[in-house]
N, C-alpha and C positions, 0 to 999 in steps of 0.2 A: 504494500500500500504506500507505504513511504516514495519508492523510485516512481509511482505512479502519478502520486500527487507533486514529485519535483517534476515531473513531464507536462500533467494537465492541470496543476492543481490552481492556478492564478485566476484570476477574476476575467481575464479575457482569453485565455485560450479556450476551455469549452466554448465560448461564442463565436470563436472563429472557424471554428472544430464545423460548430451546426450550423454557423453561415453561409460555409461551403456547401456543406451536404456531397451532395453528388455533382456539383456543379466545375464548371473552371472559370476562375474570374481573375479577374485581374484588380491592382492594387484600388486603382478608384471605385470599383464594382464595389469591392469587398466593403470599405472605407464607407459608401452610402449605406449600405446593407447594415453598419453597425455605427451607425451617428455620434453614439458620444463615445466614441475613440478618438485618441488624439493621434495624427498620422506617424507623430514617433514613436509614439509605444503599439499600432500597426505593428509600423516595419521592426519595430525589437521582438514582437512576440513572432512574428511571421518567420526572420530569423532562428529564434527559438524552436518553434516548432521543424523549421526545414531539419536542422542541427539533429532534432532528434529523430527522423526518420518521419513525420505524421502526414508532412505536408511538402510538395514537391514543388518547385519554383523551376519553371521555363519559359526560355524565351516565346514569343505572342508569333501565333503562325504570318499574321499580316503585319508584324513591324519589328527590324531588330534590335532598337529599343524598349520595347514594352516587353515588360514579362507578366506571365498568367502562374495563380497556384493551382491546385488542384490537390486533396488527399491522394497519399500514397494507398497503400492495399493495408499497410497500421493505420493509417487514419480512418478508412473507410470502416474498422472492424470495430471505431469505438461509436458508430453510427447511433447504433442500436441501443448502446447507453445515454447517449444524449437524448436519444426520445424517450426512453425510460425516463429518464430524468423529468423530462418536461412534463411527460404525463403523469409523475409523480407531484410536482408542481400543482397543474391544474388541480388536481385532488384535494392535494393538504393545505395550498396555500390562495388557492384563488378569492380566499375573500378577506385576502390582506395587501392584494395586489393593488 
């Protein structure tokens, strides 16, 4: 649990986690997708996450500047707990929301 929570356990990485989903986007996609982030700690956690295998950074098929994330095959696998999560959420805390 410990190596776990040093991998996802920050305030923003499961929401970049679920942000993605199954999706590939790119820095500004992501960045509208989760509003109150600030774009430096974005790109530190995005870093983070690349570093640890969850999340995969390449270059943008139409420009070789831009680069797109997208979940690795460890990212994708922690899918299915983020919606646990959420549906755990709507349950126990939706009327504190």
């Amino acid at each position: 649990m410990t190596r776990t929570m040093a991998t996802i356990g920050t305030k923003w990485k499961p929401i970049i986690i679920y942000a993605l989903g199954n999706r590939t986007l790119r820095f500004g996609e992501l960045h509208v997708r989760i509003d109150t982030i600030s774009r430096k700690v974005l790109t530190d956690q995005l870093r983070e996450l690349t570093e640890d295998g969850i999340i995969q950074r390449s270059p943008a098929q139409d420009s070789s500047r831009k680069v797109e994330y997208r979940l690795t095959e460890k990212g994708l696998a922690l899918l299915p707990i983020m919606n646990m999560l959420t549906e755990w959420n709507l349950r126990y805390n939706e009327s504190e929301i």
